[in-house]
C-alpha positions in Angstrom: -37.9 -11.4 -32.7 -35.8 -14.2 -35.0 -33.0 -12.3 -34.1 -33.6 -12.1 -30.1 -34.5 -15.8 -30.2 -31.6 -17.1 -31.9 -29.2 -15.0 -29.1 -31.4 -16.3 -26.6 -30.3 -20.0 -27.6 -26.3 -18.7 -28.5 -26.4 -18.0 -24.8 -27.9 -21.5 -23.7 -25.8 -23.3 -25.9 -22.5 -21.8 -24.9 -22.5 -21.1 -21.1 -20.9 -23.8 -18.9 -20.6 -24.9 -15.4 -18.1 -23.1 -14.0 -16.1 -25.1 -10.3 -18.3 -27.5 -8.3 -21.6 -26.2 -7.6 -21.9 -23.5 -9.6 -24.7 -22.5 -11.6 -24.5 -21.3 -15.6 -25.0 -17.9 -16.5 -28.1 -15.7 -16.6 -30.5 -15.7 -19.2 -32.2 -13.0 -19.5 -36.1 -12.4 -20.7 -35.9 -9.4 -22.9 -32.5 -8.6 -24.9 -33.1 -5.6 -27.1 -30.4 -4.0 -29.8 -31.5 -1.0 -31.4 -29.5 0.8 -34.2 -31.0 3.8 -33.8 -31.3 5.8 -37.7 -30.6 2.1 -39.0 -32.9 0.5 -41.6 -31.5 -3.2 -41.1 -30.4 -5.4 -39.3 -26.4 -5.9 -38.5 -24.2 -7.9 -36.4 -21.3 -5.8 -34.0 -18.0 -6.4 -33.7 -18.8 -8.9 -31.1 -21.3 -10.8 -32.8 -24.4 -9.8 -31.2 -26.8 -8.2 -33.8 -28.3 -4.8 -33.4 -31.9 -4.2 -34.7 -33.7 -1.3 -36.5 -35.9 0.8 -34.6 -39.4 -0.9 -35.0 -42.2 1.1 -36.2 -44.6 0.8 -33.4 -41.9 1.5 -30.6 -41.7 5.5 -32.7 -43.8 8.2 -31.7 -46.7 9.1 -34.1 -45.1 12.5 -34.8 -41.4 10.9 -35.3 -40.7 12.2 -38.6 -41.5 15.7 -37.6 -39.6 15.3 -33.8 -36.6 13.8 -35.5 -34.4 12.8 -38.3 -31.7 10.4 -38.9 -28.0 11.0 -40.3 -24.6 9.0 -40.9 -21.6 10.4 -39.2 -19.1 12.0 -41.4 -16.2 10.4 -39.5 -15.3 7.2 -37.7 -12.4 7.9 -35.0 -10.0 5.0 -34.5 -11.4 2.4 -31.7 -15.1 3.4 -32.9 -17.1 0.7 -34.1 -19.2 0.5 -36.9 -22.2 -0.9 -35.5 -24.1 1.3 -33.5 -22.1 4.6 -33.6 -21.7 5.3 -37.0 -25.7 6.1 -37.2 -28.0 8.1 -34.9 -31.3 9.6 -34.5 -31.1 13.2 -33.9 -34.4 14.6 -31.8 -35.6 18.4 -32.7 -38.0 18.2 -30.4 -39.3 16.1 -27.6 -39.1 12.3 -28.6 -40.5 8.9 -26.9 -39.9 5.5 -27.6 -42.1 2.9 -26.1 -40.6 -0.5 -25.4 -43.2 -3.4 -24.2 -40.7 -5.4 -21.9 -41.4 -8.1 -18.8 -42.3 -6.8 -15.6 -39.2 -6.3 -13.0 -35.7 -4.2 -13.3 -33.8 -3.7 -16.6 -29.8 -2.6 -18.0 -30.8 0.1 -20.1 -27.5 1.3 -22.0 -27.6 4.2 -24.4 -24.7 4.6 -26.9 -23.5 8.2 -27.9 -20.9 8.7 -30.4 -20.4 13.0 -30.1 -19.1 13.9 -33.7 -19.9 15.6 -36.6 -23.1 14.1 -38.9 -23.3 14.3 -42.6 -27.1 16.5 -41.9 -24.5 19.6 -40.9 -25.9 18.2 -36.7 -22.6 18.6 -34.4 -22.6 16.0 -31.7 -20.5 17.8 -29.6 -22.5 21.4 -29.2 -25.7 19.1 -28.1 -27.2 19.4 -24.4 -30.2 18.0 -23.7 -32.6 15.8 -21.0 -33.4 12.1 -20.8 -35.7 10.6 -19.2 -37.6 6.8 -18.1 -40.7 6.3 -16.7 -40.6 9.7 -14.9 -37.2 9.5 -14.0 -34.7 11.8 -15.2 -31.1 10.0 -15.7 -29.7 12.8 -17.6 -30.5 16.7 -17.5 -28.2 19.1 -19.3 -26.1 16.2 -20.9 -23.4 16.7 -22.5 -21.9 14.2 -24.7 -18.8 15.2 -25.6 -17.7 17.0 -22.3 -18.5 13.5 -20.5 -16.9 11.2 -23.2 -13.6 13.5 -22.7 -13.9 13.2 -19.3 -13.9 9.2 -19.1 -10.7 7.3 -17.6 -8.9 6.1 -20.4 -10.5 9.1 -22.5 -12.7 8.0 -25.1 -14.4 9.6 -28.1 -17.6 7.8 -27.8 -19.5 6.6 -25.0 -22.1 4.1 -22.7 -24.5 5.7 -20.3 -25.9 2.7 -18.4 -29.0 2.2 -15.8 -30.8 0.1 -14.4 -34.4 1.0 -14.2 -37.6 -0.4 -12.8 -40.0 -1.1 -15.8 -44.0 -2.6 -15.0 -44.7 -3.3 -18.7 -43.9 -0.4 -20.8 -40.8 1.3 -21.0 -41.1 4.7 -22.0 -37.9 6.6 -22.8 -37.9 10.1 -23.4 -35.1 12.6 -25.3 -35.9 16.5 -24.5 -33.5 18.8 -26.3 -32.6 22.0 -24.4 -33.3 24.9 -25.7 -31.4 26.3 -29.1 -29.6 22.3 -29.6 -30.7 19.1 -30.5 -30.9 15.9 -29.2 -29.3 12.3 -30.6 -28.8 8.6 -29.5 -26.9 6.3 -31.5 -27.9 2.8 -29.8 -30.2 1.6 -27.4 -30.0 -1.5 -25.3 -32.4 -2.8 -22.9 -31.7 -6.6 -20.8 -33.3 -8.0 -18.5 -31.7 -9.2 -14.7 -32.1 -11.6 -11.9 -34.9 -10.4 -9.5 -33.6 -8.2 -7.0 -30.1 -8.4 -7.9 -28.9 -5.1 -6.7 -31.5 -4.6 -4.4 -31.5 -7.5 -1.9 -27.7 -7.1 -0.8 -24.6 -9.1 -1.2 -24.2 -13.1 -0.5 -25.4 -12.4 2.8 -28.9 -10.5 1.9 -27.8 -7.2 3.5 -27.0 -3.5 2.6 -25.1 -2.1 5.7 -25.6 1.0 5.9 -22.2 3.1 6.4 -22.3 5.3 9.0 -25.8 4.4 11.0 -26.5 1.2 12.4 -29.2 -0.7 10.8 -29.5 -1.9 6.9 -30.6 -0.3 3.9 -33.5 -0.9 1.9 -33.9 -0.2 -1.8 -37.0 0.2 -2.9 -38.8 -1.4 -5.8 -39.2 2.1 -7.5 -36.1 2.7 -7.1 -33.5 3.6 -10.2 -29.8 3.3 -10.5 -26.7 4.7 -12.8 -23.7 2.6 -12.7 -20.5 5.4 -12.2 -18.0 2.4 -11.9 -17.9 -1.6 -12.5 -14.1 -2.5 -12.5 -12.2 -5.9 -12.8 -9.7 -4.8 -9.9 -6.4 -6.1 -11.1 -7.6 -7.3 -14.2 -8.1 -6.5 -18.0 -11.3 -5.2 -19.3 -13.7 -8.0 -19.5 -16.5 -7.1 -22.5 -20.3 -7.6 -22.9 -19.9 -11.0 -24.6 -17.8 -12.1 -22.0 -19.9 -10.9 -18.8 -22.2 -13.6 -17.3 -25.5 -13.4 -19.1 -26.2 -9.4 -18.4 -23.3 -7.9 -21.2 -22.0 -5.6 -18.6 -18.6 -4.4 -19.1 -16.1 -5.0 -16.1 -12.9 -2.1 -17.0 -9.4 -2.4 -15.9 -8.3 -0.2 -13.5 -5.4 0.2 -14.7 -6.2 3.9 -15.5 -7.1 5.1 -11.8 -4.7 5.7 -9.3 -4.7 3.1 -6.8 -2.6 1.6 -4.3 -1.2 -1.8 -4.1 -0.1 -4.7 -6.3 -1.7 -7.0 -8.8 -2.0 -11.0 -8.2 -3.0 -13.6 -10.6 -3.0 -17.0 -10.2 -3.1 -18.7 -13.7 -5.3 -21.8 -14.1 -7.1 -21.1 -11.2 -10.8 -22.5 -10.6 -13.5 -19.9 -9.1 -16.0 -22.3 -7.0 -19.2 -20.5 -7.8 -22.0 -21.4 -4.6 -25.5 -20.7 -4.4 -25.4 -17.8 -2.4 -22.8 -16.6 -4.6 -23.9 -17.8 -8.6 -22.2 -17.7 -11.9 -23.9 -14.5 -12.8 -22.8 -12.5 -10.0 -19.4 -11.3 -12.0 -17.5 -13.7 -14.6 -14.8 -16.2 -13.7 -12.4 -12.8 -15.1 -12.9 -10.9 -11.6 -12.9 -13.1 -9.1 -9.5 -15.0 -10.7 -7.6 -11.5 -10.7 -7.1 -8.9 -7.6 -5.5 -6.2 -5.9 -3.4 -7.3 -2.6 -1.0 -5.2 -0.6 2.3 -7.3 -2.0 4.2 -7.9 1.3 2.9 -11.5 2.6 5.8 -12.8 4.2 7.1 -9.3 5.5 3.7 -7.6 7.1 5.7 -4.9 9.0 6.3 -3.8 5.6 2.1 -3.3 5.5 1.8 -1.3 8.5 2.2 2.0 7.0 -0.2 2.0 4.2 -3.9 1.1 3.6 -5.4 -0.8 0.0 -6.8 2.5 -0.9 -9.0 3.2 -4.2 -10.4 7.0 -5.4 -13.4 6.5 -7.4 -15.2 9.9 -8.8 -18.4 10.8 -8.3 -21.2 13.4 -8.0 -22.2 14.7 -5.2 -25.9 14.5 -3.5 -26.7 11.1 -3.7 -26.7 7.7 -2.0 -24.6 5.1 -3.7 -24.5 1.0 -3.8 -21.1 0.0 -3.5 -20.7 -3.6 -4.1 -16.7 -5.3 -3.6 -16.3 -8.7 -4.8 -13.8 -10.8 -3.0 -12.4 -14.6 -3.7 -9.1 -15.9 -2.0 -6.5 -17.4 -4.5 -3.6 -17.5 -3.6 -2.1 -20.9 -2.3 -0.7 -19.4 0.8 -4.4 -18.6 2.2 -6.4 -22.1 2.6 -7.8 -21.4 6.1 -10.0 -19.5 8.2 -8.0 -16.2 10.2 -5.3 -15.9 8.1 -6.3 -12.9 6.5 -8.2 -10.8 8.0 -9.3 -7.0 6.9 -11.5 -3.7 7.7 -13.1 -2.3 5.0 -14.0 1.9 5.1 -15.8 3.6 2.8 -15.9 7.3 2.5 -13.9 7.3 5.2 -16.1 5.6 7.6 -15.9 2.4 9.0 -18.2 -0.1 6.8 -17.4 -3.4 8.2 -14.3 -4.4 11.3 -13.9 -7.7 10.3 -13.7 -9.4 6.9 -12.5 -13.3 6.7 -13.0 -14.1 3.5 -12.5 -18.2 3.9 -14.4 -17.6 6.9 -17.8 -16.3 5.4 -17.4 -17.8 1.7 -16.8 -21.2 3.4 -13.3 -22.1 1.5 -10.7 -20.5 -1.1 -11.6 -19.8 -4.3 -15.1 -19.6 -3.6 -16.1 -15.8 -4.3 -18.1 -13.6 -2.5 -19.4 -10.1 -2.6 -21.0 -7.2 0.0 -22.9 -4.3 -0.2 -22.9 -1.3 1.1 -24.8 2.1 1.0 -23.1 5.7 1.5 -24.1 9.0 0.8 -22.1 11.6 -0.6 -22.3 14.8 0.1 -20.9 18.5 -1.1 -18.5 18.5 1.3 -15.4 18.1 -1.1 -17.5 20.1 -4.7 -19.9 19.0 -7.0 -18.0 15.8 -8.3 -15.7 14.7 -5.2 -13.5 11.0 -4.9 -15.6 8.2 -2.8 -12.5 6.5 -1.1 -12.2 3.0 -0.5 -9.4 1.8 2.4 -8.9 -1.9 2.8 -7.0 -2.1 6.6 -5.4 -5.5 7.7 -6.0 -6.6 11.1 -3.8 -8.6 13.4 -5.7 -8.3 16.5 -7.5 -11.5 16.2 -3.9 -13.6 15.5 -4.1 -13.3 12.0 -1.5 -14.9 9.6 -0.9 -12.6 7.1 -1.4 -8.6 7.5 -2.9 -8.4 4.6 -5.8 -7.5 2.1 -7.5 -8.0 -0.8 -10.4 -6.8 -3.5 -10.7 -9.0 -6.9 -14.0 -6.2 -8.0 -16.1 -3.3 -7.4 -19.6 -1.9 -8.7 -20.4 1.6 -7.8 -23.9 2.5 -8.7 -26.0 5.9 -7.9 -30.0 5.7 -6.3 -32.0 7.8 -7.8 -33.1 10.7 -5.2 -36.1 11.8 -3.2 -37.2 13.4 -6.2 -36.6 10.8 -9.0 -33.6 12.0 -10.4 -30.1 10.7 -11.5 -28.9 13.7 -13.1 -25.5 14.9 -11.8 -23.4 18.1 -13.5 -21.4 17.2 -16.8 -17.7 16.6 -15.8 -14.6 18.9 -16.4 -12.4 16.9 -18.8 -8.6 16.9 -17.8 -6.5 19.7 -19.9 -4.2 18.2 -22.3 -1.2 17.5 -22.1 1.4 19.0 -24.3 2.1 15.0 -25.4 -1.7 14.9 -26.2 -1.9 15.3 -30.0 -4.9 17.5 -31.9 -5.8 19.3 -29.0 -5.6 23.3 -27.9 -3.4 24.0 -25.3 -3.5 27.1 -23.3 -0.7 29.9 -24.6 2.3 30.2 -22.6 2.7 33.7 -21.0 5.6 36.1 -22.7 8.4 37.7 -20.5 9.2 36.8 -17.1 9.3 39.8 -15.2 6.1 39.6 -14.3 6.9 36.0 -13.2 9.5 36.8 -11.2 7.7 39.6 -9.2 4.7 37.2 -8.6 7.6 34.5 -6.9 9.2 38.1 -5.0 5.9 39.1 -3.6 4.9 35.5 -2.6 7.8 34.2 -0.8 8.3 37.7 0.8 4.8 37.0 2.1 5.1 34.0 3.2 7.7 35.2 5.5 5.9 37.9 7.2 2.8 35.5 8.2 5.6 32.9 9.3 7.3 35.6 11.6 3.8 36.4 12.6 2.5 33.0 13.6 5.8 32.2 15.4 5.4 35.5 17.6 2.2 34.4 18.4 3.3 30.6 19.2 6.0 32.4 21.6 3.5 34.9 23.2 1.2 32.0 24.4 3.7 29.3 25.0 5.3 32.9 27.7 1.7 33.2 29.2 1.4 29.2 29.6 5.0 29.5 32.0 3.4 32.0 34.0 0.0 29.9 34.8 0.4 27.5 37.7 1.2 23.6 37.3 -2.0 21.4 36.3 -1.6 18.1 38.1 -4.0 14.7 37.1 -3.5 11.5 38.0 -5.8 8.2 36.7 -6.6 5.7 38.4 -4.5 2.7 38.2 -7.3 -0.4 36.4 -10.0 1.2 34.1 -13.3 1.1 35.9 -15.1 -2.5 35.3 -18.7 -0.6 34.6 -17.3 1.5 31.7 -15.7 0.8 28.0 -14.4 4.1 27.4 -10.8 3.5 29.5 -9.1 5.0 32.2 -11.1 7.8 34.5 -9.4 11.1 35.3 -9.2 12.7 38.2 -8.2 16.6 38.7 -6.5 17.3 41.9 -4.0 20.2 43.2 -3.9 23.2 45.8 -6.4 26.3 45.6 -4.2 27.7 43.1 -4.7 25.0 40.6 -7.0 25.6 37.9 -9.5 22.1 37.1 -10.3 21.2 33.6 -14.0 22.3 34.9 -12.5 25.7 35.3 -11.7 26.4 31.5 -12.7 29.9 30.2 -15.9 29.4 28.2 -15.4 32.5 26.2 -12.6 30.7 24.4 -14.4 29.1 22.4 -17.8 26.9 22.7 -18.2 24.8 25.7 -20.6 21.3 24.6 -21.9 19.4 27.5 -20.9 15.2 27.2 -24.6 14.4 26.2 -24.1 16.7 22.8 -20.6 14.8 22.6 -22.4 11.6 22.1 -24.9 12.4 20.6 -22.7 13.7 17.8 -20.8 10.6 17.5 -23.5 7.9 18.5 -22.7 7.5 21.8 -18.7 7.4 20.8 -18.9 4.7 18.1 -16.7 2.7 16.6 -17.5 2.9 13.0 -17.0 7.1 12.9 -13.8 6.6 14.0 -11.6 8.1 11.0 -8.1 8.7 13.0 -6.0 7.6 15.8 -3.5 9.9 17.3 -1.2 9.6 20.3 -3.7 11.0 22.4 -6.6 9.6 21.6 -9.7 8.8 18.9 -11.1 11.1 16.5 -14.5 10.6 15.5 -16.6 12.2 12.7 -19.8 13.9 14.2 -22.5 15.8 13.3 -23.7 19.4 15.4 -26.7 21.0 15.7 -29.2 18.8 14.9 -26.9 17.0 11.9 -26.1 20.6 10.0 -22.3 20.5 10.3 -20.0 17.7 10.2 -17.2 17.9 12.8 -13.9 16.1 13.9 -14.3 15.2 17.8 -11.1 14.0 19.5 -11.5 12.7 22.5 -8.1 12.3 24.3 -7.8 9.3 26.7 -5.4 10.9 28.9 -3.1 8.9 31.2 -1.0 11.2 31.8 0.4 15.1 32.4 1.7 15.3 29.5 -2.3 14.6 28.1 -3.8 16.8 30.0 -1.5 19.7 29.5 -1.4 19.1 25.3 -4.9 19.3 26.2 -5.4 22.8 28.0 -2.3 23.9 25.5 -4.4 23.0 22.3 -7.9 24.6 23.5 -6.6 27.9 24.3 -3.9 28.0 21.4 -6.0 27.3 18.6 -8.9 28.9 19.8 -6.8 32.2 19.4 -5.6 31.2 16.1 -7.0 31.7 12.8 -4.5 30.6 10.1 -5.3 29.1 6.7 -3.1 26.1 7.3 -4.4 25.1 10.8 -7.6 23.2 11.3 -10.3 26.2 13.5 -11.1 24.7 16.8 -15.0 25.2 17.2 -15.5 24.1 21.2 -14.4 21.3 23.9 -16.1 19.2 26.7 -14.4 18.4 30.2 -17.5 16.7 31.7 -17.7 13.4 33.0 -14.1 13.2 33.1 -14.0 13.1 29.3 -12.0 16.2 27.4 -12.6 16.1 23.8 -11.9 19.0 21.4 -14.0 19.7 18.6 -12.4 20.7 15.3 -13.4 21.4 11.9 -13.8 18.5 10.0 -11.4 18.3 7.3 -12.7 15.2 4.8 -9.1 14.2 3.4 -7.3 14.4 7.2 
């Protein structure tokens, strides 16, 4: 307790005002260190000094359920202090922690080695669970520490849990391995802070109108917290919580990195010191090309950020405008997609901060599904806009926080990851053998480029036998009408006119493929809504959708057709593709010429 008060008043004494207005950091209620297997107390390499395990937070039968050990070897970059001790569970193990009511950081260290007791780190797999709810099933230490971006031989589960009084925290070995925890952290948070929304109190929900609510039973895994364009910013550095903000140097993401030295983040109330240190809103990501924005047309800010499938997922962005060239409302103006669906058109950040350099963040909710595997990329796109008269075409993000909701049935568990195969630069490691000979290589090349001739001569005969049968049809004449009708948003009308020998859009064989009535068109895509929009082409919108009764995910294009050369691509396409099966083309699954409208109605393809 001597030790938590005196880092209690480090913290009061050492935080400052940070810009006009701002407020100092967080302080928060309960701060607990534990060096698990330790019998005294020591400081970290940061200062901050890590506890013992106290007696009455131990299970009666802890002796029995577990042991403690020293491991045999300290890798470079591993610190002493917790890693270099653990307790290692036999058998199923609960530590109870008496804590303030409301949601806490719980951060469990793992250092996956070998320990002087003969225990190997590395072959353990086993469950851990809070309160009910599981955050880890089948863990694997090791696999998930190689996995990590930059790889790293030990390794920081953290969640944020919702805790009445106690908090009980449970280790479960799987069967035939054992179970082990090197540290244990649990701090407290602002109320609500990652459940009442960004600056402006609201979770959009992507891809539904309406917000979303997180519940107060609700738990969450952070998968990502980054300091976009920044260096890694460490616990003792955060704002009051001891989060750790990572570079992103390490992932593969587009665009260029600004930072203005000297510069002054104007912390507000709706957006306090404690939201994310002065480190991540003084440092971003930006496209590069201010004074040239043709230059911007052809890309997006786009970021890849992995995680598992099956889950919803708070994505919070932090934004703050630096640079001198922005002082004033529409000059930079952005969309922001997530998962490839539109999250929010229009993002001023001037505008709704209320000045430069005074940060801001949003939230957003989107589920992932199993579309793309078991641990698939959640894509970011940051679009500039010049619709409005913008300045600069342009965008920006200074951070993001991606954190998993617990599901329907309280769990946070997702698969262990596959870590990458080394290199042959990477040292210590196995690599594969290389294969002897190359005959066998060289037949393998043979047969495959001999066969991917034969299905090329293939699919051009069949390109030339429809393209024949097209010549032979009669000519399909439309015409539009020359103003859009005032009583409708959707653009021009069409028309279908020609002599008794001219075959209508209405006319279209339905055994081609299947035939949807407009009602199930909108219905699919909301009534034809904006934010589902996930491609323009030079016909027309496609929308993402969802088919019998929200079972299959579709593309729907709809073409806004102005002219012949629309409405034949359009007959063309229906019956060409749905004649073709090919492993390269996209299956057509139906079309809709009612109401004017023709849409076809792909298979969705998640990466375009």
């Amino acid at each position: 307790m001597i030790c938590h008060a005196l880092l209690l008043f480090f913290i009061l004494v050492s935080v400052t005002v940070v810009g006009e207005g701002a407020t100092v950091a967080f302080v928060p209620t309960d701060v607990f260190l534990i060096n698990c297997g330790d019998n005294s107390a020591t400081n970290d390499q940061n200062g901050r000094t890590w506890t013992p395990e106290e007696v009455k937070a131990l299970p009666s039968n802890s002796d029995f359920a577990s042991f403690t050990s020293d491991a045999l070897y300290q890798d470079s970059g591993i610190a002493q202090v917790p890693y270099m001790k653990a307790r290692i569970f036999r058998s199923n193990f609960t530590y109870s922690f008496l804590v303030s009511p409301g949601w806490k950081f719980l951060r469990l260290y793992f250092y996956p080695t070998r320990y002087g007791s003969g225990f190997d780190a590395a072959s353990s797999f086993f469950l851990v669970n809070v309160n009910g709810i599981t955050l880890l099933r089948n863990f694997s230490a090791d696999l998930t520490a190689k996995a990590s971006l930059p790889e790293s031989k030990s390794l920081i589960k953290e969640f944020i849990v919702p805790v009445h009084q106690t908090l009980n925290l449970t280790f479960t070995p799987s069967r035939d391995s054992f179970a082990f925890v090197n540290g244990i952290e649990i701090v407290s948070m602002p109320d609500r802070f990652y459940s009442k929304g960004g600056f402006d109190e609201m979770i959009t929900n992507v891809g539904s109108n309406g917000e979303f609510v997180i519940e107060n039973s609700t738990a969450l895994e952070t998968v990502h917290r980054l300091n976009v364009g920044g260096r890694t910013v460490n616990d003792v550095d955060d704002s009051g919580m001891f989060r750790r903000w990572l570079s992103d140097d390490d992932l593969d993401n587009s665009g260029i990195i600004v930072n203005i030295p000297g510069v002054k983040i104007n912390y507000t109330e709706k957006t306090p010191g404690y939201v994310a240190p002065e480190d991540v809103y003084a440092t971003s990501r930006q496209m590069g090309n201010l004074q040239d924005p043709k230059l911007n047309l052809n890309f997006n800010l786009t970021f890849f950020l992995t995680v598992d499938a099956g889950f919803n997922y708070l994505v919070r962005l932090h934004f703050c405008e630096t640079i001198p060239q922005v002082n004033n409302t529409n000059q930079r103006v952005f969309s922001i997609f997530v998962g490839y669906q539109m999250a929010n058109r229009y993002v001023d950040v001037i505008l709704m901060s209320g000045g430069p350099r005074n940060p801001m963040y949003l939230d957003f909710n989107v589920y992932v599904g199993f579309e793309n595997g078991l641990r698939p990329d959640l894509r970011l796109d940051f679009h500039p806009m010049m619709d409005d008269g913008a300045s600069y075409y342009e965008t920006l993000l200074n951070g993001v926080e991606i954190l998993k909701l617990n599901d329907s049935q309280g769990n946070l568990a997702g698969p262990n990851p596959n870590p990458q195969l080394p290199t042959d630069s990477t040292p210590n490691r196995v690599r594969p053998p290389k294969k002897k000979g190359n005959k066998s290589h060289l037949l393998t090349i043979s047969l495959a480029v001999v066969g991917s001739a034969i299905v090329l001569a293939m699919f051009v005969v069949v390109i030339v036998f429809v393209m024949k049968r097209k010549k032979k049809r009669n000519d399909f004449s439309v015409h539009t009408t020359s103003k859009p009708s005032t009583n409708s948003s959707w653009g021009p009308l069409l028309h279908v006119t020609g002599s008794t020998n001219t075959r209508s859009a209405t006319s279209l064989p339905s055994d081609l493929c299947r035939r949807f009535s407009i009602s199930e068109i909108k219905s699919a895509t909301n009534d034809f809504e904006e934010k589902l929009i996930v491609g323009v082409g030079g016909f027309g919108s496609v929308y993402k959708g969802r088919i019998d009764g929200g079972a299959t995910i579709v593309a729907v294009k709809r073409l806004e057709i102005t002219s012949n050369q629309g409405a034949k691509e359009f007959e063309t396409e229906l019956e060409m593709l749905s004649k073709l099966r090919h492993v390269h083309l996209v299956s057509l699954i139906g079309y809709c010429d009612d109401d004017n409208e023709m849409v076809l109605v792909y298979e969705y393809m998640p990466h375009g």
